[in-house]
C-alpha positions as CSV (number, residue, x, y, z in Angstrom):
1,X,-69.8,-8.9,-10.6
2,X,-71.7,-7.5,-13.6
3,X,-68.6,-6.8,-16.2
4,X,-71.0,-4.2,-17.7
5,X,-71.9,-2.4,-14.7
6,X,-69.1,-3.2,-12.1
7,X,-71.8,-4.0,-10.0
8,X,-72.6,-6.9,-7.4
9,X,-74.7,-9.8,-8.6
10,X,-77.1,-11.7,-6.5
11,X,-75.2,-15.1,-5.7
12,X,-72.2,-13.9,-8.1
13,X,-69.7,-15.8,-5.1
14,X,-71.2,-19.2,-7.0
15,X,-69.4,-18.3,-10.3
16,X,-66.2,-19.2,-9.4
17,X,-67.3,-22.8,-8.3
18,X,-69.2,-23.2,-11.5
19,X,-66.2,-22.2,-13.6
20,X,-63.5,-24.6,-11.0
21,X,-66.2,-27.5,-11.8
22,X,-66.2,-26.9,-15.7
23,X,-62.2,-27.0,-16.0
24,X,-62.6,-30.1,-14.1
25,X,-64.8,-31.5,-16.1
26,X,-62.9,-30.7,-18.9
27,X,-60.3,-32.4,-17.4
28,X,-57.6,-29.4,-16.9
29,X,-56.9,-25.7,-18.1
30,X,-55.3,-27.6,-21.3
31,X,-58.3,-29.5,-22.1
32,X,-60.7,-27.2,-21.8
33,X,-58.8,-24.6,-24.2
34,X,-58.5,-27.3,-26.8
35,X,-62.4,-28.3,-26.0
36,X,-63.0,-25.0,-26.5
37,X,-64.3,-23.6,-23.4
38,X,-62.0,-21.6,-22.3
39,X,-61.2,-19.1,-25.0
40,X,-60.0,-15.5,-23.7
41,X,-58.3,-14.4,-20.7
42,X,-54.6,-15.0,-19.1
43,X,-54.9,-18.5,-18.7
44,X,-56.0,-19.1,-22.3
45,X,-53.0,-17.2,-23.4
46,X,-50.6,-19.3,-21.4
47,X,-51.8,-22.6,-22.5
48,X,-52.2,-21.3,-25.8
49,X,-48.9,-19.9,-26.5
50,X,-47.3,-23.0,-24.2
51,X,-46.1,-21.4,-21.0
52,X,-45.6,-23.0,-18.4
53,X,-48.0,-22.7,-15.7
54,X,-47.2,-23.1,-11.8
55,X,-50.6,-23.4,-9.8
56,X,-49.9,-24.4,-6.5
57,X,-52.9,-25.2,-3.7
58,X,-53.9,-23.9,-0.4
59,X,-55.7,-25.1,2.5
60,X,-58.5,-23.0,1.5
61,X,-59.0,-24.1,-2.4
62,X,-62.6,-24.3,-3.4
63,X,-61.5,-26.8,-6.4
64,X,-58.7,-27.4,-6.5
65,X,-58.4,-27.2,-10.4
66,X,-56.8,-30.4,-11.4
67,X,-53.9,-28.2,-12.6
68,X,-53.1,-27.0,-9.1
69,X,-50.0,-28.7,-7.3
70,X,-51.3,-29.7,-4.3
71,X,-48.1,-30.7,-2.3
72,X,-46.0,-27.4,-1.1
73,X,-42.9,-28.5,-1.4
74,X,-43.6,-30.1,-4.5
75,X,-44.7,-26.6,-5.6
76,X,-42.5,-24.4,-4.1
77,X,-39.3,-26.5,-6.1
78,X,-41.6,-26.1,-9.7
79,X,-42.0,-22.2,-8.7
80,X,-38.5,-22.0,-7.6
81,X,-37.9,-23.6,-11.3
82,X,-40.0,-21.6,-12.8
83,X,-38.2,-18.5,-12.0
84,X,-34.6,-19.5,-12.7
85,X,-32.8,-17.1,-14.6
86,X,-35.6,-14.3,-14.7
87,X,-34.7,-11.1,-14.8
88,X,-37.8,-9.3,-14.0
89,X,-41.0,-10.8,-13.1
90,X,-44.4,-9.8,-13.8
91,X,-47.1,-10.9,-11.2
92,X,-51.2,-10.0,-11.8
93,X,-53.8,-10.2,-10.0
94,X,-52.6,-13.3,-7.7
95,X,-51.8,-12.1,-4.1
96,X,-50.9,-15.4,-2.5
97,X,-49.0,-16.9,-6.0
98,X,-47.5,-13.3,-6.3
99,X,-46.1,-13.4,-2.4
100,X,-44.7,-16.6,-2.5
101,X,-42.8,-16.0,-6.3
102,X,-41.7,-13.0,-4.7
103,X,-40.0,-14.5,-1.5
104,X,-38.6,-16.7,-3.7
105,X,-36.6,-14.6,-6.0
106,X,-33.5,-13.1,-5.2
107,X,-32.9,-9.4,-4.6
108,X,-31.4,-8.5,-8.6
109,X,-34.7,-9.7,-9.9
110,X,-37.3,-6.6,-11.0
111,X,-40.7,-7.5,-9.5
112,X,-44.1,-6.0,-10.8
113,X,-47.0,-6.5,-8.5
114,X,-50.2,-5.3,-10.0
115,X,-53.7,-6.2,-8.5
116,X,-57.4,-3.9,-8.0
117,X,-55.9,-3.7,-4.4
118,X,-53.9,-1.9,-2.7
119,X,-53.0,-4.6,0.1
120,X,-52.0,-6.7,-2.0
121,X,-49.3,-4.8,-4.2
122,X,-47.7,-3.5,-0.9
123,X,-47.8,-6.7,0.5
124,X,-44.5,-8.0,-1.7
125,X,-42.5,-5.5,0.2
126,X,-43.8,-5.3,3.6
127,X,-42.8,-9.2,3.7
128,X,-39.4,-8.8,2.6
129,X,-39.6,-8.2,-1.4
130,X,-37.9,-5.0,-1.3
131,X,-37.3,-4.9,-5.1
132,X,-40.7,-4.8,-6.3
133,X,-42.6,-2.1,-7.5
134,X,-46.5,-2.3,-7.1
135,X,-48.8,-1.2,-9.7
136,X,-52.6,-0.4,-8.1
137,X,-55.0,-1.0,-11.5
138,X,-57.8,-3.4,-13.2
139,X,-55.3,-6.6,-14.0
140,X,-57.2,-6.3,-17.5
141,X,-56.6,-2.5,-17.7
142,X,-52.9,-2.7,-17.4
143,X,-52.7,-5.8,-19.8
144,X,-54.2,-3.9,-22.5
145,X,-51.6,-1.0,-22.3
146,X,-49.0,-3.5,-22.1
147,X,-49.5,-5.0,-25.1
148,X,-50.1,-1.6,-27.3
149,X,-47.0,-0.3,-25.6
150,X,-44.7,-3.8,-26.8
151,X,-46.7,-3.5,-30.1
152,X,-45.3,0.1,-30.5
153,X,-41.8,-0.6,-29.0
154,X,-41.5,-3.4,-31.8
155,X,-42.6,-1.0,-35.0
């Protein structure tokens, strides 16, 4: 995807390998912030600021990143961990991480989905999630809004 244009790019389905096989060389998400590879975006954020991140594997990884959990249990307990004591939980642009933290949390807890697509924000509640509230917009979009909204809120 051209970020200027929105538009398809010729073999742009590659990308996502070439940037799984440069956190791995790195050695992990961590690393490769400290290395300084990885300087902008979500994940940058998170290790940057310290937050704890929950990555858990499928059958279908193309990596996995060497972050991922790749046991299910062993990831479903750290997710279930994770979300102790939330009281409302953001999820963005991660159907299959956002579906699982949402059958996971109990009914009180306020649940944001937001994701490009539409399947996946409704997704939450058709399987059971009746709590959350999905939010159809660019991940990046919404962020941004977020954070001059907070920035406001706090003057």
């Amino acid at each position: 995807m051209n970020l200027l244009t929105s538009s398809p790019v010729e073999g742009g389905h590659h990308h996502h390998m070439r940037a799984i096989n440069t956190i791995r060389l790195a050695g992990g998400l961590r690393e490769a912030v400290e290395q300084g590879i990885l300087t902008t975006g979500i994940m940058y954020e998170a290790v940057r600021k310290g937050i704890d991140l929950v990555l858990a594997g499928s059958i279908r990884d193309d990596g996995p990143l060497p972050d991922v959990i790749t046991d299910v249990i062993e990831a479903q307990m750290r997710m279930r961990e994770a979300v102790q004591g939330a009281g409302i939980v953001l999820m963005i642009s991660t159907m299959l991480h956002s579906i699982a933290t949402g059958n996971l949390l109990p009914a009180h807890v306020r649940t944001v989905a937001v994701d490009i697509n539409p399947a996946t924000v409704t997704k939450l509640a058709d399987r059971g999630s009746w709590q959350a509230i999905g939010l159809v917009t660019d991940a990046e979009l919404f962020l941004r809004e977020l954070v001059l909204a907070l920035d406001l809120a706090e003057e």
